[in-house]
C-alpha positions as CSV (number, residue, x, y, z in Angstrom):
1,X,67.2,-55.8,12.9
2,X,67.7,-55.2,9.7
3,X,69.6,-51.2,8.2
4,X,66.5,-49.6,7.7
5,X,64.7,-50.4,10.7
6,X,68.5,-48.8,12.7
7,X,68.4,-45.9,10.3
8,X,64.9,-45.1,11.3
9,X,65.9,-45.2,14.8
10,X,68.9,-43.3,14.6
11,X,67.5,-40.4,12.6
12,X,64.7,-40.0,15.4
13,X,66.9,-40.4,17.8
14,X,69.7,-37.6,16.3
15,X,67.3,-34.5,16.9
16,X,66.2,-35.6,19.8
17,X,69.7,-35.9,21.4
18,X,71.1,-32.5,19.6
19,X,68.0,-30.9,21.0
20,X,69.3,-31.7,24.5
21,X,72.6,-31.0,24.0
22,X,71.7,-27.3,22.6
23,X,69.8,-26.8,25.8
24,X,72.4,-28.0,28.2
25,X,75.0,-25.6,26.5
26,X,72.4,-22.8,26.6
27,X,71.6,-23.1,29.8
28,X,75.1,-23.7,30.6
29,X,76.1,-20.3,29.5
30,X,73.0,-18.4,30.3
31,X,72.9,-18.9,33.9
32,X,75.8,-17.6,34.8
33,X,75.3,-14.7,32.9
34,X,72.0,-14.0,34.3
35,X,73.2,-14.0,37.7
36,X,75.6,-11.6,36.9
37,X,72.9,-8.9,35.3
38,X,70.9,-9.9,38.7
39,X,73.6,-8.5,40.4
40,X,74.3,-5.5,39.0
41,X,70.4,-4.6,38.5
42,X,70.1,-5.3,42.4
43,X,73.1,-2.4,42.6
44,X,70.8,0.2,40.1
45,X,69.2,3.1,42.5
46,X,66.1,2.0,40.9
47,X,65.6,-0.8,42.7
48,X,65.6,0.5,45.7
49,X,62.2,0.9,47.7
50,X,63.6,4.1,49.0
51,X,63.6,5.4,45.1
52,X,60.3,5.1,44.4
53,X,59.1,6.8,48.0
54,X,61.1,9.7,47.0
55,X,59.1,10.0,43.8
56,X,56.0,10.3,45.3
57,X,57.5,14.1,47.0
58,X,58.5,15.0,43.2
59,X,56.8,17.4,41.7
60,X,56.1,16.3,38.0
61,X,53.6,19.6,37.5
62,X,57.0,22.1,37.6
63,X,58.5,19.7,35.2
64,X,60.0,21.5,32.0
65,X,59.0,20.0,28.9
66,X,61.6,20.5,26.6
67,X,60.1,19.9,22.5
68,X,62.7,18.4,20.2
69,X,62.2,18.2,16.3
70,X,64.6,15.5,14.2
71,X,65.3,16.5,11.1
72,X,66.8,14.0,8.6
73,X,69.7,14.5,6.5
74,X,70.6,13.0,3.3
């Protein structure tokens, strides 16, 4: 085997390798993460079934509608 024919190789082989590594780490850090927000959305009123039966009592029709203009300042 002569250097070029190893430097080939190894140069294919670097991206390939730093490419798995990167997603280990991501993943590694992600999925805990994740299952934390999962938990705490699971805790928001909003996902509760029980929520959304409410809102089908609401009256949207007696609903004030409240117009805001933004005006910019310099």
């Amino acid at each position: 085997m002569t250097k070029q024919v190893f430097a080939r190789g190894v140069s294919k082989a670097v991206p390939i390798i730093g490419a798995v590594t990167s997603g280990r780490v991501t993943y590694a850090t992600f999925r805990p993460l994740s299952s934390r927000l999962q938990k705490y959305l699971k805790k928001l009123p909003i996902a509760d079934r029980e929520f959304y039966k409410d809102m089908d009592n609401y009256k949207f029709d007696e609903l004030e509608i409240i117009d805001v203009e933004f005006v910019e300042q310099d």
